[in-house]
C-alpha positions in Angstrom: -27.3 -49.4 27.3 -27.6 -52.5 29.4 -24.6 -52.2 30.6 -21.3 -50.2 31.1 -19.8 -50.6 27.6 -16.6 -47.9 29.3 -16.1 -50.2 32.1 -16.2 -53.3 29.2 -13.6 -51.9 26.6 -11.2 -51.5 30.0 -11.5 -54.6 30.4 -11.0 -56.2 27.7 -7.8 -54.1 27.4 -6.7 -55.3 30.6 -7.3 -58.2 29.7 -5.3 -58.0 25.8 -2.5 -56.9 28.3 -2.6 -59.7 30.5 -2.2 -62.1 27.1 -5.8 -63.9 28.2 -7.6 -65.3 25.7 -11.5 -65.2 26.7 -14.8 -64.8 25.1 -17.5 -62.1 26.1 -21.4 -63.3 26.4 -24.0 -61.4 26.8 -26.1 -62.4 29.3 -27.9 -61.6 32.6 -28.9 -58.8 31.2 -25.2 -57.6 31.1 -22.3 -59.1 29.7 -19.9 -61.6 31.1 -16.2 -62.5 30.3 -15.7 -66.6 29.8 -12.2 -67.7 30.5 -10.7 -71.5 29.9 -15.0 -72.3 29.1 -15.8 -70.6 32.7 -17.5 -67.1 33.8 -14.7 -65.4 35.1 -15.7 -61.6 35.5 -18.7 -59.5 34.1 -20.8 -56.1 34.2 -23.9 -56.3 35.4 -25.2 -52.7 34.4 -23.0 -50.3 35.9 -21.3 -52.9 38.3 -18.3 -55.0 38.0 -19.4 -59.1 38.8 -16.1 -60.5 40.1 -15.9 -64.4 40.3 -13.3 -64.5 43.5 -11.4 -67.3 45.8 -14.2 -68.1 48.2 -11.5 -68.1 50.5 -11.4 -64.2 50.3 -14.4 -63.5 50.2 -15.3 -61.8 53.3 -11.7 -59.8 52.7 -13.2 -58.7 49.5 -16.3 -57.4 50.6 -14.3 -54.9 52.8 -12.8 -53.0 49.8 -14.3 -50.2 48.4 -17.4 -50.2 47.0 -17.6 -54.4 47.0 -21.0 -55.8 47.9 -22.5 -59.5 47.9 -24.0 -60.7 45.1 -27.4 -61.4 45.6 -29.8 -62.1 42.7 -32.2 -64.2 44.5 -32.6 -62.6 48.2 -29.2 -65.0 49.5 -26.3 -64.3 48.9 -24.0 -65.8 46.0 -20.6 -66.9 47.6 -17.7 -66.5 46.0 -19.6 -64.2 43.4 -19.5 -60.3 44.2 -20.8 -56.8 42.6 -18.3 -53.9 42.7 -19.7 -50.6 42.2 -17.9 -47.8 40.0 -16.0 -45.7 43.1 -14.3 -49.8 43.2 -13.3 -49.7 40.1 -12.7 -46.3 39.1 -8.6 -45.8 39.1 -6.9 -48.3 36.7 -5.5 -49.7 39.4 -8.6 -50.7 41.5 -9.7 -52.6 37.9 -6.6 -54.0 37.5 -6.5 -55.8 41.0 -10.3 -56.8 41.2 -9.7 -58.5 37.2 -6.6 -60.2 38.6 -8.2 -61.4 41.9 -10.8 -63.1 39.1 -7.9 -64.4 37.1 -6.3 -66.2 39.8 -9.6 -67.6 41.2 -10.2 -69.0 37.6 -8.1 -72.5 37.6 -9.8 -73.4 40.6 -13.4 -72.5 39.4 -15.7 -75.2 38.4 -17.1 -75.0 35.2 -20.5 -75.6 34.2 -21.9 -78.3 32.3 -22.7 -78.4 29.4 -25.7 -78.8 28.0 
């Protein structure tokens, strides 16, 4: 198991309840959730990658169990890792997916190749 495949069917039902339409990739080594064509949320092993508001960002990495992201020894802004004790109660998911959801319209996407 790459990654959490739990934590990925709760959010896909979250996301069913929420009426989004999204397609998952796998990548990174995880798997990743692609709304309107853009990354919007993913699990990176057993950790929740939220694509947030770079405007909350600092905010966010107060919350429980929220930690930069950092793949290459700096830190990704706007991009954070939430470990399970984050993400636990249904709630907790709920809130870090919709904090993703809203950041979304304003997210660039990348280009295509």
């Amino acid at each position: 198991m790459a990654y959490d495949e739990y934590l990925a069917e709760r959010i896909k039902v979250i996301l069913k309840e929420k009426h989004v339409v999204f397609e998952e990739k796998k990548m990174m080594g995880g798997l990743c959730y692609m709304v309107d064509d853009k990354m919007c949320l993913g699990i990176v092993k057993n950790n929740l990658m939220a694509r947030i508001d770079p405007e909350i960002y600092q905010e966010a990495l107060q919350k429980k169990g929220c930690k930069e992201m950092d793949f290459t020894g700096r830190a990704m802004k706007g991009y954070v890792f939430v470990e399970p004790e984050g993400v636990d109660m249904e709630d907790d998911l709920n809130e870090w997916v919709q904090l993703c959801l809203d950041f979304n319209p304003k997210a660039k996407s990348s280009k295509k190749k």
